[in-house]
Structure formats: structure tokens, C-alpha cells
C-alpha positions as CSV (number, residue, x, y, z in Angstrom):
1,X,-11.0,-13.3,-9.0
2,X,-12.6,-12.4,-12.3
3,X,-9.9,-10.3,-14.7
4,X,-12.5,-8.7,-16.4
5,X,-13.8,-4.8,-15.1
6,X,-17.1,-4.8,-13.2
7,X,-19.6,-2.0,-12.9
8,X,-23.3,-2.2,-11.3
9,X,-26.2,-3.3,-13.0
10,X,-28.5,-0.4,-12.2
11,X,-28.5,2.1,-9.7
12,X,-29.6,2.0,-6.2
13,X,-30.0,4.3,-2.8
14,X,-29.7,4.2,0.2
15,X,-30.7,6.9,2.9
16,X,-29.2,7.8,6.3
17,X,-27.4,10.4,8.5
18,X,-24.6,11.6,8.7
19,X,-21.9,10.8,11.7
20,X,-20.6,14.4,12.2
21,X,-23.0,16.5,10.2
22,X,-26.4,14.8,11.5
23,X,-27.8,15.5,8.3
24,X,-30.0,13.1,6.3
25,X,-28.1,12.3,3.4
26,X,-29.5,9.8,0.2
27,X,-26.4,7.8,-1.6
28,X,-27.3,6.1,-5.0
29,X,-24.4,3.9,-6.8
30,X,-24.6,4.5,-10.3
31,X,-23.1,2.0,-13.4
32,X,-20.3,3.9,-14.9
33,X,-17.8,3.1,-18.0
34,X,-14.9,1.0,-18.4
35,X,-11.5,2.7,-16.5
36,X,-14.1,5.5,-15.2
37,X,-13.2,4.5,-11.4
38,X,-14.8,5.6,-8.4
39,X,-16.3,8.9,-8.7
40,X,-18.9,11.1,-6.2
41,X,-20.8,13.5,-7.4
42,X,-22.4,16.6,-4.6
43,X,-26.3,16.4,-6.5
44,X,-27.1,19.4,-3.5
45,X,-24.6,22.2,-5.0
46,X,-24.9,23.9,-8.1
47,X,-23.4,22.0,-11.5
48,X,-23.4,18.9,-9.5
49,X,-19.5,18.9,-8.9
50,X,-17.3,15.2,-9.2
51,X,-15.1,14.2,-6.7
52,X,-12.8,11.6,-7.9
53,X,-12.3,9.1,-5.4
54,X,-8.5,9.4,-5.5
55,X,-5.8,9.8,-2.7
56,X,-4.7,12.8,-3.9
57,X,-7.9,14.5,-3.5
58,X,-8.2,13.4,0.5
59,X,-7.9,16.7,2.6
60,X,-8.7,15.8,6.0
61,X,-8.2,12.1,7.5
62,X,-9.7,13.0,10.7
63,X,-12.1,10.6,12.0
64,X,-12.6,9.6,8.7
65,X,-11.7,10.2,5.3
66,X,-12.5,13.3,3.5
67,X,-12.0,14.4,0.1
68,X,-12.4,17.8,-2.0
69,X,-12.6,18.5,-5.8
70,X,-13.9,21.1,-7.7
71,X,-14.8,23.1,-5.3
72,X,-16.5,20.5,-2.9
73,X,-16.5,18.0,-0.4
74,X,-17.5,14.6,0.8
75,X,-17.0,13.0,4.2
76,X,-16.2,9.6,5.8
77,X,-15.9,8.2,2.1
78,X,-14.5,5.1,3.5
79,X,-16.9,2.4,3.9
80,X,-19.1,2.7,0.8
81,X,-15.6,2.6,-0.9
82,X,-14.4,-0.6,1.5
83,X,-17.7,-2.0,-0.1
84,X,-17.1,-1.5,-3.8
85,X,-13.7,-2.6,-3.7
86,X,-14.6,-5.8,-1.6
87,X,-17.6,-6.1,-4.1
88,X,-14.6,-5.9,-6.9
89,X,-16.9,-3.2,-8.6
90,X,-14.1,-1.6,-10.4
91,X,-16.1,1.8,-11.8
92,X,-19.2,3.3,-10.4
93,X,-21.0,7.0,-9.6
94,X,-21.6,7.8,-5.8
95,X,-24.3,10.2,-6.0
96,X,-24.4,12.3,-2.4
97,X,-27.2,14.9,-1.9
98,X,-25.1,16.3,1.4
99,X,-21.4,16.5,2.2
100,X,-21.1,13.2,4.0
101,X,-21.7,9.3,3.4
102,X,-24.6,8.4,5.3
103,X,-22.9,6.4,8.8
104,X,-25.5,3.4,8.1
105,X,-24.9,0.8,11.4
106,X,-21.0,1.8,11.5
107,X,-20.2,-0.7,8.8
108,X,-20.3,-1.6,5.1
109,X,-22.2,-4.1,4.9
110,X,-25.9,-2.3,4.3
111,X,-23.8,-0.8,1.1
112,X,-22.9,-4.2,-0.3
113,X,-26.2,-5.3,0.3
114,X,-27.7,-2.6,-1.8
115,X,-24.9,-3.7,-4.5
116,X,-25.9,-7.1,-4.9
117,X,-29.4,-6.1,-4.7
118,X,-28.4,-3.9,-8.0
119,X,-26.3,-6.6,-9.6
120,X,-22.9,-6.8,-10.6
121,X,-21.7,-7.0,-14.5
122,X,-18.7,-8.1,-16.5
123,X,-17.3,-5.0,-18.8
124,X,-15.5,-5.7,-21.8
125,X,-11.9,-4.6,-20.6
126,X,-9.4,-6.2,-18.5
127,X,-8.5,-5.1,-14.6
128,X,-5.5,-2.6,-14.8
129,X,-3.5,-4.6,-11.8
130,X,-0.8,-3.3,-9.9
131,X,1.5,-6.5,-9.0
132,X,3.8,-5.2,-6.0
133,X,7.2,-6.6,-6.6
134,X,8.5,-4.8,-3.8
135,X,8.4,-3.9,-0.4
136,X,7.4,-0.9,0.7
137,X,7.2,0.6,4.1
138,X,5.9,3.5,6.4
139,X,5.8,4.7,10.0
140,X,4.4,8.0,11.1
141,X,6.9,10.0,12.6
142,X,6.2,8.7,16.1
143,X,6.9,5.4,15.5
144,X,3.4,4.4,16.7
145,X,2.0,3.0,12.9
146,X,3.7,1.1,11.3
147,X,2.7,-0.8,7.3
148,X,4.1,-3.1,4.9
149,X,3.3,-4.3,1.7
150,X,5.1,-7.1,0.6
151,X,4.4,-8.7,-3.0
152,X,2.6,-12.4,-2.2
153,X,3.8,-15.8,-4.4
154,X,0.3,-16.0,-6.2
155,X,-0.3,-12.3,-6.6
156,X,-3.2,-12.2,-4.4
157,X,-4.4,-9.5,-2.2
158,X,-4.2,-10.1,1.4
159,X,-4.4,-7.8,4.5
160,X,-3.3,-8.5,8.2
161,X,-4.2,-6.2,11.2
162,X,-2.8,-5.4,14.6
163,X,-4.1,-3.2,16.5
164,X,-3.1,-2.3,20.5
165,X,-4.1,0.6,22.1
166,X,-3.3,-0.2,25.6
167,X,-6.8,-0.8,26.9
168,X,-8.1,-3.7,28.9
169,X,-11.0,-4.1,27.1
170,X,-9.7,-4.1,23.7
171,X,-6.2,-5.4,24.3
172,X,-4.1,-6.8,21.3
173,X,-5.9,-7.7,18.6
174,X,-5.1,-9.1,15.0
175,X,-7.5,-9.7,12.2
176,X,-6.4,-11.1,8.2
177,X,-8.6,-11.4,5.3
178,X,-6.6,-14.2,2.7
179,X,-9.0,-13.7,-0.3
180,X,-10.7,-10.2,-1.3
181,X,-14.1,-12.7,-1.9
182,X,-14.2,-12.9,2.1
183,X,-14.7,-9.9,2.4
184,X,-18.4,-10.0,2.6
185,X,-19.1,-12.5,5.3
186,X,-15.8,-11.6,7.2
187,X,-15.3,-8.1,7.2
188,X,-18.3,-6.4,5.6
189,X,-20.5,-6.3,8.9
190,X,-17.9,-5.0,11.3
191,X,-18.6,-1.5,12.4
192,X,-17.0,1.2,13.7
193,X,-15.7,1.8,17.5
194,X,-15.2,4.9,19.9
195,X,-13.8,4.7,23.3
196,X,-16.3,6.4,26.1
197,X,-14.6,8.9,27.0
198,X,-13.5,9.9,23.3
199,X,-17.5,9.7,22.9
200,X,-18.4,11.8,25.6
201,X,-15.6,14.2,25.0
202,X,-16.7,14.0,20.5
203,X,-20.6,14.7,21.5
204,X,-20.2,17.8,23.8
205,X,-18.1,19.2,21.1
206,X,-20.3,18.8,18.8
207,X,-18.4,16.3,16.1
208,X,-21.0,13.7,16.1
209,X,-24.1,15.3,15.9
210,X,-25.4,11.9,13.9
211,X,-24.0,10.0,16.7
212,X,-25.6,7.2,17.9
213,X,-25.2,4.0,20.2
214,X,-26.6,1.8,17.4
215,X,-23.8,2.6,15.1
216,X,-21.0,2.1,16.9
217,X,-19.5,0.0,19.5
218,X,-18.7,2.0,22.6
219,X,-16.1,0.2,24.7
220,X,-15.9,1.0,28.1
221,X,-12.0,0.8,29.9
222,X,-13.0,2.3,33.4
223,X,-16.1,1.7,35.8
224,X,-18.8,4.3,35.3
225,X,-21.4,5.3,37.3
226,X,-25.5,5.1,36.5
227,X,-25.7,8.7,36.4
228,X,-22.7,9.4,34.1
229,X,-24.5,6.5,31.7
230,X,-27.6,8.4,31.9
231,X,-25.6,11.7,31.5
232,X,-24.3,9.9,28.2
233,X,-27.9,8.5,27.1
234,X,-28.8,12.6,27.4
235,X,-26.5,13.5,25.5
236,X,-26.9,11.8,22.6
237,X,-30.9,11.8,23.1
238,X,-31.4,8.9,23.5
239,X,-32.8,9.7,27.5
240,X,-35.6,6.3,26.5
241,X,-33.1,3.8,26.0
242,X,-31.0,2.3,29.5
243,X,-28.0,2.1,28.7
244,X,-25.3,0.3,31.1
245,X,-21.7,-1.9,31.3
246,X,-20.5,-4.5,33.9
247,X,-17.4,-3.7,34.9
248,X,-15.2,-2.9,31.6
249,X,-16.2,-4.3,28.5
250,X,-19.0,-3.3,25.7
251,X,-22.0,-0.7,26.2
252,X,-25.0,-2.9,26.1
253,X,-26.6,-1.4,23.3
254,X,-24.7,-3.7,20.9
255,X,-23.4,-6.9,20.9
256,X,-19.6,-7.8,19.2
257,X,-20.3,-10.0,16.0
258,X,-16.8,-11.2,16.2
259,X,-14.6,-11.3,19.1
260,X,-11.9,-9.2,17.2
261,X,-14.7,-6.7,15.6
262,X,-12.6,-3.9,16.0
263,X,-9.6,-5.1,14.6
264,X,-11.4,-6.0,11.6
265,X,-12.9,-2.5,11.3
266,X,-9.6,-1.5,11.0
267,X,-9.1,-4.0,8.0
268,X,-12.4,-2.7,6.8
269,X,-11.2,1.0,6.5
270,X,-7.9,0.2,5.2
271,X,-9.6,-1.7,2.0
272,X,-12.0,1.7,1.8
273,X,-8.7,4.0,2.3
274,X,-6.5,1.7,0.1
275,X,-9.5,1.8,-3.2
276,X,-8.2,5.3,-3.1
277,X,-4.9,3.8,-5.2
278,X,-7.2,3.7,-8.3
279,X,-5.9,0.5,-9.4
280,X,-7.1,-2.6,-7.5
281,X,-3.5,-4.1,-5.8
282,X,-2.1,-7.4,-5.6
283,X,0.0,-7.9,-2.7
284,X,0.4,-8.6,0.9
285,X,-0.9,-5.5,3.0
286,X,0.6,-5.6,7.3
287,X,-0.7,-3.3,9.0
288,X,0.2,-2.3,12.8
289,X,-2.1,0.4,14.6
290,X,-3.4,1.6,11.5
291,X,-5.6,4.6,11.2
292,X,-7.1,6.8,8.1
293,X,-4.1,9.3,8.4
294,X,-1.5,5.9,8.2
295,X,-3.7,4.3,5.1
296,X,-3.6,7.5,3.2
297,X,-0.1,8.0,3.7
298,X,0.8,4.8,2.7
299,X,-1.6,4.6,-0.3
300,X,0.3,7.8,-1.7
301,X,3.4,5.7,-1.7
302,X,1.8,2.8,-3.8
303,X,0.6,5.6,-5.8
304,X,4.0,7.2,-6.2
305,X,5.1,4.3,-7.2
306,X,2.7,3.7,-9.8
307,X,3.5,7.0,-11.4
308,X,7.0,6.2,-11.5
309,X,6.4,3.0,-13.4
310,X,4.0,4.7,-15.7
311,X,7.1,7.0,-16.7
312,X,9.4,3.8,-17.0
313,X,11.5,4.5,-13.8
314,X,11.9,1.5,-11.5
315,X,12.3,2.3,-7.2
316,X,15.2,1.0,-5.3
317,X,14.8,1.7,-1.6
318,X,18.9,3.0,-1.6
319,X,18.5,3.4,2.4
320,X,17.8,-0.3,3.2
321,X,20.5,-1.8,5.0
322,X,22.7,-3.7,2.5
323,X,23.2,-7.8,1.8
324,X,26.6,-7.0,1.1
325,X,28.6,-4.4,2.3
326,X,32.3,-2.9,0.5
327,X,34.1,-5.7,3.1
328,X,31.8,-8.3,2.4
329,X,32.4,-7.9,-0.8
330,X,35.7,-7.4,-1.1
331,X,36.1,-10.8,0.7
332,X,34.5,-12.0,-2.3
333,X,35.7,-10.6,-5.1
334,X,39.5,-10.7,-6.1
335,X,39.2,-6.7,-7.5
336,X,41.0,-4.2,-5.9
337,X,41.1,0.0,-6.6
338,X,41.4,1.4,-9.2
339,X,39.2,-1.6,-11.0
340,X,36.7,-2.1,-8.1
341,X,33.3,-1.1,-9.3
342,X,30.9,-2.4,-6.5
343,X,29.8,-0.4,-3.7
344,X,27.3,-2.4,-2.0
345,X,24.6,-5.1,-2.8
346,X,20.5,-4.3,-1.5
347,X,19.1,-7.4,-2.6
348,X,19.7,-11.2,-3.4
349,X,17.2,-13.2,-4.0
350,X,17.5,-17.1,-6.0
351,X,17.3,-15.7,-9.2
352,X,18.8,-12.2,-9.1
353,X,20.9,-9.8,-7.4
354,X,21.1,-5.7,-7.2
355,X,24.1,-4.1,-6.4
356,X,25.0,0.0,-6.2
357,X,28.2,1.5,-7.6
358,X,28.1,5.6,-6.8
359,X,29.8,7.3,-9.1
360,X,32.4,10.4,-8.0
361,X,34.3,12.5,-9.9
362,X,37.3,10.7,-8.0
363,X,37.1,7.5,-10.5
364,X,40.9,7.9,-11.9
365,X,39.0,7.2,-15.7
366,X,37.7,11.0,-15.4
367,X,40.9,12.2,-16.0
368,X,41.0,11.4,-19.2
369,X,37.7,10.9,-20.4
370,X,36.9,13.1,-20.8
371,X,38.6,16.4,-19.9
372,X,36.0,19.1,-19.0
373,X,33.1,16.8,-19.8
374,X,33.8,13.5,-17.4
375,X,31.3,10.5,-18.6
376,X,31.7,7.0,-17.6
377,X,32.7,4.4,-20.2
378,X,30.4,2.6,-21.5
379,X,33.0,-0.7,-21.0
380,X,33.5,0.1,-17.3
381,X,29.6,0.1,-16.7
382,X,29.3,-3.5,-18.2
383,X,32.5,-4.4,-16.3
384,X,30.6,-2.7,-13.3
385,X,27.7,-5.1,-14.3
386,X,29.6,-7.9,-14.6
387,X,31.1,-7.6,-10.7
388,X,28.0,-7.6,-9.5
389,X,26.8,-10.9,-11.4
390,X,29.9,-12.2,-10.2
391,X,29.0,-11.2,-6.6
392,X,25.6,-13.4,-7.6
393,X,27.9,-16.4,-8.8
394,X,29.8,-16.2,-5.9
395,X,27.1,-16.4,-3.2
396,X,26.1,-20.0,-4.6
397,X,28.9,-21.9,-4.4
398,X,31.0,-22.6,-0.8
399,X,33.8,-20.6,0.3
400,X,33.5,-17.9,-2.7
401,X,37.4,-16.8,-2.1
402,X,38.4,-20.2,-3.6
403,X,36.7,-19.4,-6.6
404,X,37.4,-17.2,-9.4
405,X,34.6,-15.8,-12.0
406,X,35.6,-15.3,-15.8
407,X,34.0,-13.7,-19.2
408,X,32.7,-15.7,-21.6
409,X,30.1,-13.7,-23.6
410,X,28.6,-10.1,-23.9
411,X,25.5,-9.9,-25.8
412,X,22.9,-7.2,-26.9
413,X,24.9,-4.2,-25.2
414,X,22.8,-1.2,-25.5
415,X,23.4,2.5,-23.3
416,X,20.4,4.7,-23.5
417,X,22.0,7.6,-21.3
418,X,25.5,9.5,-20.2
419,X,26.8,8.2,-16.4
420,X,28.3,10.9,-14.9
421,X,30.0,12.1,-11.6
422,X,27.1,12.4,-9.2
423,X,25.5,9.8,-10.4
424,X,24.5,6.4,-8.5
425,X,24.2,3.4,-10.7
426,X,22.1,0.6,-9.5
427,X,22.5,-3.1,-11.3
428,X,20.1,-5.5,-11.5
429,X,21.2,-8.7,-12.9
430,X,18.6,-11.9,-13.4
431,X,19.4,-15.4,-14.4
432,X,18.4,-16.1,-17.8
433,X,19.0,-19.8,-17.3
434,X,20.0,-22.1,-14.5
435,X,23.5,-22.5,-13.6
436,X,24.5,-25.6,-14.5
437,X,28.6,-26.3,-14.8
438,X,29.8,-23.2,-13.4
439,X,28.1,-21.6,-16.4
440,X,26.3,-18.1,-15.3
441,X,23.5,-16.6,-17.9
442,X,21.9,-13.7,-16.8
443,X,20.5,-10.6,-18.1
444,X,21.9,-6.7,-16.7
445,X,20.8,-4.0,-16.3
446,X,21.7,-0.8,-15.4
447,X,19.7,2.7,-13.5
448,X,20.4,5.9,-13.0
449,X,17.5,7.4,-11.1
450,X,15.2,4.2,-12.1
451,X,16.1,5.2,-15.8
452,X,17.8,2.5,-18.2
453,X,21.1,3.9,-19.1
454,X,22.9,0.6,-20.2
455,X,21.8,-3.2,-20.6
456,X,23.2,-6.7,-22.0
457,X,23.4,-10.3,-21.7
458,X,26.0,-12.0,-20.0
459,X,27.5,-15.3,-19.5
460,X,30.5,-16.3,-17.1
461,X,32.0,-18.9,-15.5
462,X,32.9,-20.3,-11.9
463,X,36.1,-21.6,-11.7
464,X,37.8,-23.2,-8.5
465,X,41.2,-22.0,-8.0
466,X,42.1,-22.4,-4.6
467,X,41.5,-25.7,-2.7
């Protein structure tokens, strides 16, 4: 995957309806500027208003993925921005002369046509990445859709799909795209898909009036009758055409392209929904039962998270269930009250640990410092630090009660911010240098609401006591 940004070498349209409007809409991608993004612009309303493709903008996620700036609007955004990002065009102009993306044949792959047909070129400046070093999880509030990100060993971007929604004809089905470059002959070409009786149900209220059997994949879960296909044909006037199913399966009007077409769809929207981030992502993306109002939700998160790095915070998820609880770790560590400092450890991993202290106004050091304005010592937060490295020394060796863990060094001490009752103190502690004879190097630091407020170097020592 190139580093460099990527923008289209001329512009290009494209013409179609509309899925709920039935209106003829043109779409031309435009080149734009270095860290210019995805941007549509209404070319129907009066000053031509921009809507910048960004999750915060999205307003409506119903059947598709709307967003509103400035006054206007522009539906199912998804797909022409599924086929930028798996184009990895990083900035471009999406001119629409109506409120919604033309439907095309369900998929993306007539727009990433058109954008190889107007050339892709190198920019000057680098991609703006966001690495995910963490996992981060959602689930709607009934449980039903469920995501993960999870940061991958080479930093690519992956996706895997499930989707299960209790039909016969569709039944469980999973779909993965490895490598963002397989996007084209993979996922590209996989269109959209209704259920008849959502269909039927959609076009007698009116929310499809650009409906139509050859841009979409109708799946059928019941027996129908000839006269409730013709019934359907009528509807969406298209009376000429004979449309029927055998048994349950697929309308005959199209035929699958892949066996798991829909679930790749699904991958297909979530890369559309997902360029919304502004940043193009490196990580793992697991997705179960996904829909636009799941991908949006969960693309605010990565977004959220973003922000908070851009403001130097760093996210702990506090809630996860811990490595370490107070018993394990008092099992492990000889310290007892008042001088125990550890609360809990969230994460061990080879090369590093995090571990949470919370702070009270309890801690028998308030009393005296200081009287009417209580701050943790400075000495106690290092020690703090220091309990939790040796809770990291501890978990290599065998039987950690036999051992013991001892001070050798403090380097580089710095404390950017007070600590104070209320507070919760998270530690993370990495190696700086393998452990070779007992010796422990690693590198603390300390967070108060993802905020630095003390750091330094430290080096101990394992020491058997007990055999």
C-alpha cells in the first residue's frame, strides 16, 4: 500500500437514479488537494453547499447512510465512498446534482470503474494513518450487533463479516477481505439485498421509488404464488419482465456472483461507512450483523479516539474485566496496607503491563499532606509505579511468592500534574530492555484521565527468597 496521498487524475460522471428518491441524479469525482478528504458538494441548490464526508455529519442511517451540512443533504453516501477508499483515493470532490447517490446496479463497482477510467495520482504528502493499538468494542443495546477492532501484527487493514438473520435462504454467512487491494475483484461488485417481503412492504410505502429488480438481490424465504410475483412485477413497473423463484432462494432476475454476496455487501458498506473516520485505519475490523446504524456507531468511537490522541490523552477501557485482581495480586506482591498501591492490573502483554491505583481521600498520607489541600506524593506515585512493574517481573518467573523484587535505579523522574483524591491513576510500564539476570528495565508512566502526570525509568531486580 502506497504511503503517499492519492487524488484522481481528472474528473469523471456518472448518471443514474436514485434508490428512494427515483430521481435522475449525475455524480462527477473531482481531484482535490492534499488532506482535503472526501467532500460532496449539492451543484442543484443555491451556493452549491459542501458536505464533508465525515461521521459527524451522518443524520439518518436508515437504509443507507445520510449526511447533512450547511444546510443540505445527501443520501446513501455509502458505496461511491466504499469505492474511493478501496480505490485508496485519499481526497476527492463528489459533485451530486440531487439529494442522493445514484443506486447504479446495488454495488460499487460501476464507481471504481469510472475511477480508474479517470486515473489515480500520487500527491506529494504522506497518508495521515491511524495505527489501532487497541481494542475497541460495541454492541447496540440489544445485543444483536456486535464489532471489534483489534490492532493487526503488520498494521494492515483487514475486515471479517458475519452476518445471520435467521433465514433459510441466506443462513450464516461470513465474508473477510485480508488486503484493502482486494477490494476491487472481491468486494467491489457485490450489490445490495432486500428480503421480499421488506420489498413489497418498502415499495407500497413509497421508500424505493428507484427500486428496481436489477439492482438488488431479492431473496425469497417463503413460497410465493405467480400472482403475488406478478403483483410485485406491477408494482415496481416492471409488468414486461416474468419474474419467478423455485421454492426459496434468489428472484430470477439476478444471479449471485459469489455464494456469500450478501455478506460481502455487508463488508462493502462497512468500508463506505468506515471512510467516514477521515483518516484511512490500520487494523483488524470483526464485524457481527452489522448494519449502517452499527458502522456509524462504531466509526464515532475510532473517531473519539482520534480526537483524544490529537489532545495527547491516551484511552484505557477501565470496565474490562481485570488480569489481576487486589487477591491476585496480593498473592504476588509481599505489600500490605498502608504501603499497598495497586488496585488491579487491565493488561499484560510480553513487553508491558497496566495496572490501576484509585485514589481516595482515605490514603493515611492525606492527613498530612497536605492539610486542607490533600495531593499525592510525588515518591508514592513512583513507588505506585514501581508495584506495578514488579507485578510485570513477577508474572515471568515461576511461583512469584518465592520471589522478591528490589530498587536498583530511578531515572528521568518528571510529574507534569497534581494526583489528588478522586483521581484514578493508571500505569503503564514497558520494557526498555530484555530481562536478562533478574535485571528489569522498563519505562513508567503514569495517567490521570489519559493525561501524563508523572513518568521515569526504572530498573529492579528478581530475587529468589523462598525455595
Amino acid at each position: 500500500m502506497s504511503d503517499k496521498q492519492r487524488t484522481i487524475k481528472q474528473s469523471v460522471s456518472l448518471q443514474g437514479v436514485g434508490l428512494h428518491t427515483g430521481e435522475i441524479t449525475q455524480l462527477t469525482i473531482l481531484p482535490a488537494p492534499e488532506d482535503h478528504g472526501y467532500v460532496f458538494q449539492r451543484t442543484d441548490l443555491p451556493g452549491e453547499p459542501l458536505i464533508k464526508a465525515d461521521v459527524d455529519n451522518v443524520v439518518s442511517t436508515q437504509r443507507g447512510t445520510t449526511l447533512e451540512a450547511n444546510g443540505a443533504r445527501v443520501h446513501t453516501t455509502e458505496h461511491v465512498l466504499a469505492a474511493l477508499y478501496g480505490c485508496q483515493v485519499d481526497n476527492a470532490i463528489i459533485q451530486v446534482n440531487g439529494p442522493e447517490v445514484p443506486i447504479m446496479d446495488g454495488s460499487a463497482k460501476l464507481f471504481v470503474e469510472a475511477i480508474e477510467d479517470a486515473g489515480i495520482e500520487a500527491q506529494h504528502k504522506d497518508r495521515n494513518y491511524f495505527v489501532l493499538k487497541e481494542n475497541l468494542y460495541y454492541e447496540d443495546d440489544e445485543g444483536y450487533v456486535e464489532m471489534l477492532a483489534v490492532p493487526t501484527p503488520g498494521e494492515e487493514f483487514r475486515i471479517t463479516v458475519m452476518v445471520d438473520y435467521n433465514s433459510p435462504v441466506l443462513g450464516t454467512q461470513h465474508a473477510s477481505m485480508y488486503r484493502l487491494e482486494d477490494f476491487k475483484n472481491e468486494i467491489a461488485s457485490c450489490r445490495t439485498f432486500v428480503f421480499l417481503r421488506e420489498l413489497e412492504a418498502l415499495a407500497k410505502a413509497g421508500l424505493i421509488k428507484g427500486g428496481d429488480l436489477d439492482n438488488a438481490i431479492v431473496l425469497v424465504g417463503e413460497t410465493v404464488s405467480d400472482d403475488k410475483l406478478a403483483e410485485l412485477a406491477k408494482l415496481l413497473g416492471k409488468e414486461d419482465k416474468k419474474i419467478k423463484v423455485e421454492g426459496i432462494g434468489v428472484l430470477n432476475t439476478t444471479k449471485l456472483q459469489f455464494e456469500n454476496e450478501p455478506a460481502r455487501h455487508k463488508l462493502l458498506d462497512i468500508v463506505g461507512d468506515l471512510a467516514l473516520v477521515g483518516r484511512p485505519l490500520k487494523g483488524h475490523i470483526l464485524a457481527a450483523r452489522p448494519g449502517h446504524g452499527g458502522n456509524v456507531a462504531f466509526a464515532k468511537i475510532i473517531k473519539d479516539l482520534i480526537r483524544k490522541e490529537k489532545s495527547g490523552k491516551v484511552h484505557f477501557d477501565l470496565d474490562k474485566e481485570p488480569v489481576h485482581d487486589i487477591n491476585d495480586i496480593t498473592r504476588m506482591l509481599p505489600h500490605r496496607y498502608p504501603f499497598l498501591l495497586v488496585d488491579k492490573v487491565i493488561e499484560v502483554n510480553e513487553n508491558s503491563i497496566v495496572g490501576v491505583k484509585n485514589v481516595t481521600m482515605n490514603e493515611p498520607f492525606f492527613q498530612g499532606h497536605f492539610p486542607g489541600n490533600p495531593v499525592m506524593p510525588g515518591v508514592l506515585q513512583i513507588e505506585a509505579m514501581a508495584q506495578v512493574g514488579g507485578i510485570f517481573a513477577l508474572s515471568t518467573v515461576e511461583e512469584p511468592s518465592n520471589y522478591g523484587t528490589y530498587f536498583l535505579k530511578i531515572d528521568n523522574v518528571r510529574f507534569k500534574r497534581k494526583v489528588i483524591p478522586g483521581d484514578t491513576l493508571v500505569f503503564k510500564l514497558e520494557l526498555t530492555a530484555p530481562i536478562r539476570r533478574g535485571i528489569v528495565q522498563m519505562k513508567g508512566t503514569a495517567y490521570v484521565n489519559g493525561q501524563v502526570a508523572s513518568e521515569g525509568e526504572l530498573m529492579a531486580q528478581i530475587v529468589k527468597e523462598k525455595e
